[in-house]
C-alpha positions in Angstrom: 42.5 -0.4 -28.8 45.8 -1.9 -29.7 47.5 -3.5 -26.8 44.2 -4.1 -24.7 43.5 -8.0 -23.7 40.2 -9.6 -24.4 37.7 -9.1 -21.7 39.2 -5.7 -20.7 37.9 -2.5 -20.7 39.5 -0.4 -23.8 39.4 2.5 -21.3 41.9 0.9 -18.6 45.0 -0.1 -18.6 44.8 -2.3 -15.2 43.2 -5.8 -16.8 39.9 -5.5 -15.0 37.2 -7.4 -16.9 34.5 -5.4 -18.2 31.6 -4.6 -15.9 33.6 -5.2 -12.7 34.3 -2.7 -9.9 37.9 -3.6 -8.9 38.4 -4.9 -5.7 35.1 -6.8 -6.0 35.1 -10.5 -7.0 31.9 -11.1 -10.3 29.2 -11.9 -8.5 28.1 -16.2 -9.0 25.2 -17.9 -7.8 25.9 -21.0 -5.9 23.6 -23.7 -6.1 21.1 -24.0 -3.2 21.6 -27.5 -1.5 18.3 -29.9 -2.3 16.8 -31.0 0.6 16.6 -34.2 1.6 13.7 -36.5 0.8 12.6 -37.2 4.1 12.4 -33.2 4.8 10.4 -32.9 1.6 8.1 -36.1 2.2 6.9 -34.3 5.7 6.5 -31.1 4.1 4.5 -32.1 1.3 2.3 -34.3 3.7 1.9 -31.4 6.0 0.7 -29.0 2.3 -1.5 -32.1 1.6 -3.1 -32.5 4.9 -3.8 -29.1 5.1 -5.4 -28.7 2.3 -7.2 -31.6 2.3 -9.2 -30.7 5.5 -9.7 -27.3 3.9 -11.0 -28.6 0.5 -13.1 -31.0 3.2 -14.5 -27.7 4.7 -15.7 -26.2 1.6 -17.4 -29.0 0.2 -19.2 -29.6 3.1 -20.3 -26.0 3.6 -21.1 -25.8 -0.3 -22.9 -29.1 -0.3 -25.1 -27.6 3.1 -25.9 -24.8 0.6 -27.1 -26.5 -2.3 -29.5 -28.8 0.0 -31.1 -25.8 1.8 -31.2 -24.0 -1.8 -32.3 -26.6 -3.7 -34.1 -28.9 -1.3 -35.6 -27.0 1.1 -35.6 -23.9 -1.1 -34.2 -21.7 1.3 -33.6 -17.7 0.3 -31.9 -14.8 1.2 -29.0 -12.7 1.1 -26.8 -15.2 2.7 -27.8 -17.7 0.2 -27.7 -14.9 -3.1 -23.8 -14.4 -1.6 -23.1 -18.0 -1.7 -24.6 -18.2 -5.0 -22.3 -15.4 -6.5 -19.3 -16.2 -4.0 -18.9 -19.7 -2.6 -18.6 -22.0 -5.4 -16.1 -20.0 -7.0 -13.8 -19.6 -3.6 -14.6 -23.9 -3.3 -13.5 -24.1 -7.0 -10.1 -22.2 -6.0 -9.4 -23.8 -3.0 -9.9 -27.1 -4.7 -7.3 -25.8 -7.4 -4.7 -25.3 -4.9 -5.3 -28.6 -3.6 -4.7 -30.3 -6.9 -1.4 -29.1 -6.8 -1.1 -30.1 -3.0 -1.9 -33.9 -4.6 0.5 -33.8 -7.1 3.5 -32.5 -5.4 2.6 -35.1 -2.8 2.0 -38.2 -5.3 5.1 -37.4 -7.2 7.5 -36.6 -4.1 6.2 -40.2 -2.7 6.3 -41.9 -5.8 3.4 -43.7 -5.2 0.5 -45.1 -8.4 -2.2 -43.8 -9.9 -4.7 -45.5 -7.7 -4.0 -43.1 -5.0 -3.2 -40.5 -7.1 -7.1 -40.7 -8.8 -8.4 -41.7 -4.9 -6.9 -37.9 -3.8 -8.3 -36.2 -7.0 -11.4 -37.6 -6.2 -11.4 -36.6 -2.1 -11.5 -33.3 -3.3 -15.0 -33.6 -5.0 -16.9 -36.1 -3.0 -18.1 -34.5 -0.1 -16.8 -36.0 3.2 -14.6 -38.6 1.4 -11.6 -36.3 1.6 -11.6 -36.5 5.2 -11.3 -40.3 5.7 -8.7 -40.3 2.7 -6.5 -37.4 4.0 -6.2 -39.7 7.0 -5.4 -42.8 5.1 -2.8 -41.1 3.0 -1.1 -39.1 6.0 -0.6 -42.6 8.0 0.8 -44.6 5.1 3.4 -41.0 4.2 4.5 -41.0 7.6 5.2 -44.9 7.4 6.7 -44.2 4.1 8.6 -41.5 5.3 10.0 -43.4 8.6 12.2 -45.6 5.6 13.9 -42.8 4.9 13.2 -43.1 0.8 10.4 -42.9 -1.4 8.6 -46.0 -3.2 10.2 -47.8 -5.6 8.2 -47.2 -8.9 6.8 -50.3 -10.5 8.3 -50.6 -13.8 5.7 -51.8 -16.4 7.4 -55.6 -18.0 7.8 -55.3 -21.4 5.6 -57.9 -24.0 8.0 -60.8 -25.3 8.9 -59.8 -28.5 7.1 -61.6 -31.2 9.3 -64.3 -33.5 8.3 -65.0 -37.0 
């Protein structure tokens, strides 16, 4: 329609932008705040340590199984639902805590020696116990700073001169 402005609906004459109610202001999304890396740090330790003891649990109690199955070749219905059950609830639980290890690894910023030694925990039965409380005492050191670790930075070769 002749005389309309761009961004106006052809069917008003008042200048109201198309798809707005008048008297409401278009609706924006603000930006949540991020929060601050010593509120992260303990959160993530506190996802980590929880999961770590539960991942603990289940490797225990799944290792238990496969010694009285397979050792002492012990049956039954308890043993035919951890057969069909177990392994697969210790195989979710340990995905979970994968993500637990990362989120904590990258929000510390810490190498890929602790990063293997808490992917490892996870699958070496009682090992995730003692490293869970390694790993929580050096975070909460870490996070006492107030900032993450630096990262090393890798030194680059001298460049070659023919």
């Amino acid at each position: 329609m002749a005389g309309t402005s761009p961004g106006t609906s052809s069917g008003t004459s008042s200048g109201t932008p198309t798809g707005t109610r008048t008297g409401t202001a278009p609706t924006t999304t603000a930006p949540r705040p991020r929060k601050d890396w010593p509120t992260r740090a303990e959160a993530s330790l506190q996802r980590y340590r929880v999961l770590a003891l539960i991942t603990g649990v289940t490797l225990l109690v799944f290792t238990v199984e496969l010694v009285l199955k397979y050792g002492f070749a012990v049956g039954g219905p308890v043993m035919e639902w951890f057969d069909e059950w177990f392994a697969q609830i210790h195989g979710l639980v340990y995905i979970v805590y994968l993500v637990t290890v990362v989120d904590l690894w990258s929000t510390m910023r810490w190498g890929f020696g602790r990063l293997t030694a808490m992917v490892l925990a996870g699958v070496v039965p009682l090992m995730s116990f003692f490293v869970e409380r390694r790993i929580h005492a050096r975070g909460e050191e870490q996070v006492a700073t107030g900032r993450p670790a630096a990262r090393a930075r890798a030194s680059r070769p001298a460049a070659r001169t023919r």
